[in-house]
N, C-alpha and C positions, 0 to 999 in steps of 0.2 A: 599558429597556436595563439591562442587569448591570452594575455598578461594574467587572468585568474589561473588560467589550467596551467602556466609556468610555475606559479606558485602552490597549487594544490598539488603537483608534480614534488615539489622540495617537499612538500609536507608529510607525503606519502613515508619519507625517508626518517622520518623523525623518531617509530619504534620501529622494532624486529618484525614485530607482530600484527595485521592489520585489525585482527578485534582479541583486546584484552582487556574483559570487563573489570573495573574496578573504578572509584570515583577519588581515589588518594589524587590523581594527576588533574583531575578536572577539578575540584577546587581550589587547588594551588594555582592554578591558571586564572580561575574567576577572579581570586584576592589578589592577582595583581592587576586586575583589570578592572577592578571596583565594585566587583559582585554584582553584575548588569544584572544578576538572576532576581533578587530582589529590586529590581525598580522595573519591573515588568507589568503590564497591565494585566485584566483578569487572567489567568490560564486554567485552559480545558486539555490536560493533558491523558491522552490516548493510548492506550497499551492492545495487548494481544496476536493471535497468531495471523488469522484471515479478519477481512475487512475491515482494518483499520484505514486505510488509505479513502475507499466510501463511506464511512460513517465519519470522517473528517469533511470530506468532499459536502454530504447533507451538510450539517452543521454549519459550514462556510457558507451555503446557500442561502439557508434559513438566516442567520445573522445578518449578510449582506443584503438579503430581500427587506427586512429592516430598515434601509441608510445606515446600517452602520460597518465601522472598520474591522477587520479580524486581519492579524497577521495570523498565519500558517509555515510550522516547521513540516517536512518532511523529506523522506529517504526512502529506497536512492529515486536518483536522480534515473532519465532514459536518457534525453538526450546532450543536457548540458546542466551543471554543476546548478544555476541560479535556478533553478528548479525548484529547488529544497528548500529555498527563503524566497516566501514572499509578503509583502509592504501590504499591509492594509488601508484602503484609502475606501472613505464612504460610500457603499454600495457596489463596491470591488475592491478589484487589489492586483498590483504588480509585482512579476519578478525585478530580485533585487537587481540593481543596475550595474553592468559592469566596473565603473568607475568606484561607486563604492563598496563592491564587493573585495577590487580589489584593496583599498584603504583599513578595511577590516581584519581579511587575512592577515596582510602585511603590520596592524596593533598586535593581531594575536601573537604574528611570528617573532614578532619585537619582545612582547611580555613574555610569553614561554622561553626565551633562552637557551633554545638549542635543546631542551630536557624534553628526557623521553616523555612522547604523546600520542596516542593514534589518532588517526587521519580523521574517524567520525567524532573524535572529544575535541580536537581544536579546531573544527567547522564548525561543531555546536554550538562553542565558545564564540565564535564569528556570528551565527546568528542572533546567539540569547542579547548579545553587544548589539546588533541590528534593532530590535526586538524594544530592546532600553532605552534606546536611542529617538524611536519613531513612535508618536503617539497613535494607542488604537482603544477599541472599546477591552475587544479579547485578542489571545494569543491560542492559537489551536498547536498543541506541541505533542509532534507523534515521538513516541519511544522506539528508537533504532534495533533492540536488539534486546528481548527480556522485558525487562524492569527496572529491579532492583539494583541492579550495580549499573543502569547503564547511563551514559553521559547528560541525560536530561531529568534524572532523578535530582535535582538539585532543585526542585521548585518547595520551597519551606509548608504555604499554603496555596495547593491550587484551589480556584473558585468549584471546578467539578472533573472528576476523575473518571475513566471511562475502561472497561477492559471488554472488547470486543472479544470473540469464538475462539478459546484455545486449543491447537491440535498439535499433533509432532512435528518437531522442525527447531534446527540450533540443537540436536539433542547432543552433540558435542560440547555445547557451552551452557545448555540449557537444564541437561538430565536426561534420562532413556523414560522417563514416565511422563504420563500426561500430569499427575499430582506434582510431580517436581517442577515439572514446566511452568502451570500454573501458579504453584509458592513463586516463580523469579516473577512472575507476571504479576502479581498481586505487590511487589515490593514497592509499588508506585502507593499504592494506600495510605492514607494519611487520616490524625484524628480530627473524627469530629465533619471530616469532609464528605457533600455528597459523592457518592460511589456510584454511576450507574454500567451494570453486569450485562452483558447479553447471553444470546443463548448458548449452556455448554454442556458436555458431556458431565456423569456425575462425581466423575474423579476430581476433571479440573474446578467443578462447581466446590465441591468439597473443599478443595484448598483455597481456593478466592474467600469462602466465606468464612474458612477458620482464621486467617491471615486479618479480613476483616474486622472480628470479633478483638481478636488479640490486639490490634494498632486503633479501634474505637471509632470505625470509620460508618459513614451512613450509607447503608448496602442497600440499592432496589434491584432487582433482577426483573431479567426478562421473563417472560408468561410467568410472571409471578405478584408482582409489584405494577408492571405495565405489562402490554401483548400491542401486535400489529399483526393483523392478518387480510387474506385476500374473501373478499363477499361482495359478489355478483360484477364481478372485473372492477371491482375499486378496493381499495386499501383503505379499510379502518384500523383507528390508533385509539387506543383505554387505557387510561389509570384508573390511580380512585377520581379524580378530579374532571375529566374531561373525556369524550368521544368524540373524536374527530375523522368524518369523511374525506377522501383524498380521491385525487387520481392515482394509479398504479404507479412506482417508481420508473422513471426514466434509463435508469440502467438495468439493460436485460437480466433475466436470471431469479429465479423465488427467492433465493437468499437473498435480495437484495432488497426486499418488504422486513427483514428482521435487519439487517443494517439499518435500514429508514427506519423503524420504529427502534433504534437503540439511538438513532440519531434526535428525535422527536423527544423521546424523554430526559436525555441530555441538557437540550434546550431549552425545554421546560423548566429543567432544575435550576438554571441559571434564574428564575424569578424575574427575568426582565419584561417588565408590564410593552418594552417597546416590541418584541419579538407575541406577537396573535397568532391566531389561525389564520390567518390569511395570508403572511409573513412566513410563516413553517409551507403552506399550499404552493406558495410561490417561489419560494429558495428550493424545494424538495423537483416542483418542475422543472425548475433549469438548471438543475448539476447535470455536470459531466466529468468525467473522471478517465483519464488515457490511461490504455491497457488495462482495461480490465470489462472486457466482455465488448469492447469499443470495434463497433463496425466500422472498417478505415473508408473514410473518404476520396474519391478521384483521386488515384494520383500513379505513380511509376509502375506501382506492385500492380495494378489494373489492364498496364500494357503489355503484362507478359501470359494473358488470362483472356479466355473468350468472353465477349461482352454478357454481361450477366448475370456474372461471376460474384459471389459475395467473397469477400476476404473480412475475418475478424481476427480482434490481436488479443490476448488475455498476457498478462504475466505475471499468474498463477505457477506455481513450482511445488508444493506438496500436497501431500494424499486428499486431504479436503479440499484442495482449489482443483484437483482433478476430476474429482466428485463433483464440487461446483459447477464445473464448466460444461460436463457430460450432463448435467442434470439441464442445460441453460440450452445445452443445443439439442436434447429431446425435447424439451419445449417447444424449441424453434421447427423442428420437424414435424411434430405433430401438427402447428399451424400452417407449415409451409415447407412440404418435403423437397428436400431436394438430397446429391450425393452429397456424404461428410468427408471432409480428408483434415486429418491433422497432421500439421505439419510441426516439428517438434526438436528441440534440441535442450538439455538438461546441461545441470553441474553433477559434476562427483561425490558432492557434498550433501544431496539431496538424496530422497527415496522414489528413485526412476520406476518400480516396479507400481508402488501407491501411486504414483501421477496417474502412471497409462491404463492400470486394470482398468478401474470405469468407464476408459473408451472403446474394451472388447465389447462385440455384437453393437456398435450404436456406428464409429467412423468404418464407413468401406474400405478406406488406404491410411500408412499410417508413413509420412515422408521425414525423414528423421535427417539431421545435420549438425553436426561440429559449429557450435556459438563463435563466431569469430573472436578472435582477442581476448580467448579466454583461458588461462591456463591450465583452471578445473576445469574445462567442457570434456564431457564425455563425448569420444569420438564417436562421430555417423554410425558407422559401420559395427560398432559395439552396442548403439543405442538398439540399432536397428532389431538386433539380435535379441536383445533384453524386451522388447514388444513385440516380438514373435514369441519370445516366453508367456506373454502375460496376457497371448492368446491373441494378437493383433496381426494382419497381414501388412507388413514392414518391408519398407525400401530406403537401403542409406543413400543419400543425395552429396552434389561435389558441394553445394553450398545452398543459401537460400531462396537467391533468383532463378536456380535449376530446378527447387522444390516445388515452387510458387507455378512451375511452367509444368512441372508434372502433373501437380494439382487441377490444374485446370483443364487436364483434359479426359479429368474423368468425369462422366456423366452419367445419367439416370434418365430414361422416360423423355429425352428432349430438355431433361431441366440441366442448365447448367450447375456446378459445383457450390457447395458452401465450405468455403475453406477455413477453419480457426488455424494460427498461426500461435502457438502457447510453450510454457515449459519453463521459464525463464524473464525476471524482468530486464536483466543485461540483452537477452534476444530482442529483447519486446523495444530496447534500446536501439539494438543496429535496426531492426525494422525500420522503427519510425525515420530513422536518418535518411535511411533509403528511399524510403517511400515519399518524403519531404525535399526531397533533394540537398539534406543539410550534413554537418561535419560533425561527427559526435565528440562529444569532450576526448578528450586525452586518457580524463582522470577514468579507468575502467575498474572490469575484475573487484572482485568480493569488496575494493578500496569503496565501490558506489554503496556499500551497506547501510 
């Protein structure tokens, strides 16, 4: 075990509770740490339900295509902890480095004082301290959980505010409505500050934009303010100010032209004469983004699969990442048919029925498995059952390397299989370990939030 998972291990222990929104603990913690939060460079801080993790992933591109620095917060983690901080250096950037990742926790655990914490406030506390400490141009700082009460809302003036696609999900901590959902989401809002909205339903739009008006913030939305559409297999970008020709985004999936163009006018807002069209062409071509629609390359999961075999990994887990994903692999079908098999394992905490409906009538099998190390996972054999509900033909599996080998021996027409691998970022976690031949952190379970 890593000297950091020993210590994010102790940390775990610190409340009852692994997410209890409120910011009373996270500022008492900054004031003794000297409020890193204010000596941070620009921040583009990120909120919403789906695609934030890509339209952070753009933005890092486009900046870095640049020569310049961006540090980037984000959560969770798949396969190890330094994931979530990483060090912006000109024209890229590294995960933070063991050594002082450990040196960080260990200030934080110092200052906190044994006083109740949760696990994602005094890691953020670790990073924002990271963040202070390492000079960069911007800081891209994703929101873990909400908004408004959650552990990164402590930024006084961000430079540009961002709230990607709101849908149901958290509606334990969040609200049972999309307009509730959206108020937590909208509590990042700040005056006076650019705001850019992407596209949303008209509930959650409704509350983004009254929460707007009320805090005096500067709201563009999407196809409203800007649009990014597909014409004649290229991606155009409009505001009032510019049209911009592109190549198609690099991450599979239509959704992922409205991600790109939420990311594109972002960027824009930022007013930085160094970041062109040529610089957004070139950041936007080379993202990459794990788990999320990412077709795996060579490796373990391949040798228990006839050659030929696609395996993709998403870790997409509600209603609209289901819809997402169904929507990304009729795409892929219609180009290049082959059999569908989804392989799939849920939390308890989620809406398993929303994931899977949109995969009746599209995947031929549907190989369902108990998440390792999880103690929400809904079991195989339950899952199984719940996608035979929702009209899917369902088989529970003993685990993943048993699924992956079911998988692959279903065929079509001579064409080998196209397997997605989804349900879960914690799945999409033990995958990648698997498939990489590596150890995944310690630190698991809802704690990677």
């Amino acid at each position: 075990m890593a000297v950091s998972d020993a210590i994010l291990m102790r940390l775990l222990e610190l409340h009852p509770k692994i997410i209890d929104l409120s910011l009373d603990r996270m500022w008492r913690l900054l004031d003794k740490l000297g409020n890193p939060q204010d000596r941070l460079p620009p921040v583009i801080h990120i909120a919403g339900t789906n695609g934030k993790g890509s339209t952070l992933a753009y933005c890092r591109g486009m900046i870095e295509a640049a020569g310049l620095s961006v540090h980037a917060y984000t959560s969770p983690h798949l396969v190890k902890f330094h994931e979530r901080i990483r060090l912006g250096r000109p024209g890229g950037g590294e995960l933070i480095p063991e050594d002082m990742l450990v040196a960080l926790l260990e200030e934080c655990e110092e200052a906190n004082g044994g006083e109740p914490i949760t696990f994602f406030e005094i890691t953020t506390a670790a990073g924002l301290l990271a963040f202070a400490r390492h000079p960069a141009d911007y800081v891209l700082l994703e929101v873990g959980l909400g908004g408004r009460l959650d552990a990164t809302n402590v930024i006084a003036r961000p430079v540009t505010i961002v709230i990607t696609p709101v849908d149901m999900d958290h509606e334990q901590y969040l609200g049972d409505t999309l307009g509730k959902i959206a108020f937590e989401k909208a509590g990042i809002l700040k005056p006076r500050v650019p705001a850019l909205v992407g596209v949303q339903h008209d509930e959650a739009r409704e509350a983004i934009e009254a929460q707007g008006q009320k805090v005096g913030a500067v709201m563009a939305f999407a196809n409203q303010d800007f649009q990014c559409f597909e014409q004649y297999g290229r991606m155009v970008y409009q505001d009032e100010t510019a049209l911009i020709d592109l190549d198609l985004p690099p991450l599979p999936g239509r959704f992922q032209i409205d991600n790109a163009g939420l990311a594109i006018a972002t960027v824009r807002a930022l007013g930085d004469a160094r970041i062109g069209n040529a610089e957004i062409a070139k950041g936007l071509a080379a993202t990459r983004w794990t788990a999320r629609m990412e077709l795996l390359e060579p490796g373990y999961l391949h040798t228990l699969v006839p050659e030929g075999t696609e395996i993709w990994l998403d870790g997409g887990h509600n209603p609209s990442a289901g819809r997402a994903v169904s929507a990304a692999l009729a795409d892929l079908d219609e180009r290049a048919p082959r059999p569908l098999v989804l392989v799939t394992g849920l939390l308890n905490t989620k809406r398993s029925d929303g994931y899977l409906k949109p995969f009746a009538g599209l995947v031929q099998k549907v190989l369902t498995i108990t998440i390792p190390g999880e103690q929400n996972a809904i079991p195989a054999a339950e899952l199984a059952q719940q996608a035979i509900a929702a009209g899917l033909d369902a088989q529970a599996c003993r685990g993943l390397e048993d699924a992956v080998r079911l998988a692959g021996q279903v065929t079509g027409q001579g064409n080998p299989a196209r397997v997605v691998i989804g349900g879960s970022l914690y799945l999409a976690g033990n995958v990648l370990a698997l498939h990489r031949g590596q150890t995944p952190s310690q630190v698991s379970g809802t704690a990677r939030r």
